[in-house]
C-alpha positions in Angstrom: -51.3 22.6 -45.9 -52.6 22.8 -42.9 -52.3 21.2 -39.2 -55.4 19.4 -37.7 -56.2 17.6 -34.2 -58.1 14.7 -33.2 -59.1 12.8 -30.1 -58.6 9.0 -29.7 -61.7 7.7 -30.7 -62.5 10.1 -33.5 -63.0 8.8 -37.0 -60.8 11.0 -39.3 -62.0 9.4 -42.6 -64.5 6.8 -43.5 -64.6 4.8 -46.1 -66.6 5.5 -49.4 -67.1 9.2 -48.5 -65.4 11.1 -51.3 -62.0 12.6 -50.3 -59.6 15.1 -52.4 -56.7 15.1 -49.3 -54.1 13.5 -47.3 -52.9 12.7 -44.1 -49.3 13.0 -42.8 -49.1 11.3 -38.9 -47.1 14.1 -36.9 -48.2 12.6 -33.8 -50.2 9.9 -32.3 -51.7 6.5 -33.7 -54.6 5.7 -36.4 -56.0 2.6 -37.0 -57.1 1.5 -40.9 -60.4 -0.6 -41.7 -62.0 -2.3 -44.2 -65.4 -3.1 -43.8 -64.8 -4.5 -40.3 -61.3 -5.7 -40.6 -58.4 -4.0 -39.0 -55.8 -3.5 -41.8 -53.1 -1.1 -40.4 -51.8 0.7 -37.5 -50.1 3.6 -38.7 -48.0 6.1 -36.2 -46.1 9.3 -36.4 -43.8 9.8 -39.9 -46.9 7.7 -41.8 -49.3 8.7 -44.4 -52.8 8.2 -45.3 -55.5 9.6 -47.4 -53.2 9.1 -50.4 -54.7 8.0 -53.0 -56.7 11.3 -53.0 -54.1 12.9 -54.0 -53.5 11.2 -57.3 -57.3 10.3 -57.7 -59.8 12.1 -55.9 -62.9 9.9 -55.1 -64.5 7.4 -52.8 -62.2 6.3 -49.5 -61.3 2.8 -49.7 -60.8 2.9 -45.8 -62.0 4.2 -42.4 -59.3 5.8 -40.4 -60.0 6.2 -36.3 -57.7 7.8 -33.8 -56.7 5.5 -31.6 -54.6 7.9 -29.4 -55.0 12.2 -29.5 -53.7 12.6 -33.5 -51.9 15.9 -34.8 -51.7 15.6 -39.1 -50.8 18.0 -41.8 -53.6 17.8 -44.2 -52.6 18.2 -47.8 -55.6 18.9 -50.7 -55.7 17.1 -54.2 -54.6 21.0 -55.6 -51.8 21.6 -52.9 -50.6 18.2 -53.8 -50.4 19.3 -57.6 -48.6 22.6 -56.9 -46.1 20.8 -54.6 -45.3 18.3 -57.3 -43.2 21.8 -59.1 -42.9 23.8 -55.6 -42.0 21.1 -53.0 -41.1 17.5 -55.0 -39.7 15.9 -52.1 -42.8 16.3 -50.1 -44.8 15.0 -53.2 -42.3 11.9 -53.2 -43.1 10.9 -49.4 -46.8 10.3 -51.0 -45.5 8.5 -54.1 -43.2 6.1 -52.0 -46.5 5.6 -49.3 -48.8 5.0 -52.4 -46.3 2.6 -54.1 -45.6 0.4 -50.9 -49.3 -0.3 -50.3 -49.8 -1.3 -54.1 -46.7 -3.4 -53.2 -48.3 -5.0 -49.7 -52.1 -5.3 -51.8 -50.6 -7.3 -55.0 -48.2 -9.5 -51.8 -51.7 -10.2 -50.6 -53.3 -11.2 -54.0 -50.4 -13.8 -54.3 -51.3 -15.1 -51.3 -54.9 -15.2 -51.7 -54.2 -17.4 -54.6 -56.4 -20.9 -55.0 -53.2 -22.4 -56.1 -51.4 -21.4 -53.1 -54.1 -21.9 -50.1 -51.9 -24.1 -48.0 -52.8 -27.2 -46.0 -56.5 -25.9 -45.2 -57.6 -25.0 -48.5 -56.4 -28.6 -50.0 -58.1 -30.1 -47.3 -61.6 -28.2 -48.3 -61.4 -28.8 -52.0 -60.2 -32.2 -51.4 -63.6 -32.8 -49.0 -66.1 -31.0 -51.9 -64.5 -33.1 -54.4 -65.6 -36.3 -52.4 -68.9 -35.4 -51.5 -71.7 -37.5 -52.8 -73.2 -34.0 -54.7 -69.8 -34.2 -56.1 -69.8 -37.3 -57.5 -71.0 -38.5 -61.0 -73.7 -41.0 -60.1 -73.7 -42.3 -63.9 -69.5 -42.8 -63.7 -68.7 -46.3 -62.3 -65.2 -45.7 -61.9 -65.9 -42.5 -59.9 -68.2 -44.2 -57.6 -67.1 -47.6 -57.0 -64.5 -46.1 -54.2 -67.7 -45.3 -52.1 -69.8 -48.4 -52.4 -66.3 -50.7 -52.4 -66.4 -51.3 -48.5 
């Protein structure tokens, strides 16, 4: 592991650039994007970069400093030797990597057609009435539009 700087406005990581490491906060503030929506603020005590350690590949996100950054940067193989050598450190990963698959499938649920709220009735209810809609052939559904 070692310790590495940034200055606010400095991208860290960027997303879809292949990565084999992690990040640990020990100072300052980051800001997490995808595509061009802000996703998280993280600050000191937080991680990111983890799910390089576990599966080394493309980064789902771009990381910026938002404020000067001090991390401890831990590779894909440091992370496998620490597993045996330092488990609790490994576990700080495993917890960060868990809770994020916990917040993504939260926001699946809620991205659920079934569960839209008010809004999302109120568009499928205005596609099913349009005229393109409609079944020009069905009597029953048309007469509604053509009764006034």
């Amino acid at each position: 592991m070692k310790t590495v700087r940034f200055k606010a406005g400095e991208t860290i990581l960027t997303e879809g650039e292949d990565g084999d490491s992690a990040y640990l906060l020990v100072s300052g503030a980051v800001k997490v994007t995808v595509g061009t929506n802000r996703v998280a603020v993280l600050n000191a005590g937080e991680v990111f970069g983890e799910m390089s350690l576990l599966d080394p590949g493309p980064r789902s996100a771009t990381v910026t400093a938002t404020t000067d950054v001090e991390c401890t940067v831990t590779t894909y193989d440091e992370f496998i030797v620490s597993l045996q050598d330092r488990p609790e450190q490994a576990i700080i990963f495993m917890r960060t990597l868990v809770r994020r698959l916990r917040q993504t499938n939260e926001l699946l649920n809620r991205l659920d057609p079934r569960k839209r709220g008010l809004r999302g009735l109120l568009s499928d209810l205005q596609q099913s009435m349009s005229l393109e809609a409609l079944d020009l052939k069905d009597e029953e559904a048309v007469r509604p539009y053509y009764a006034w």
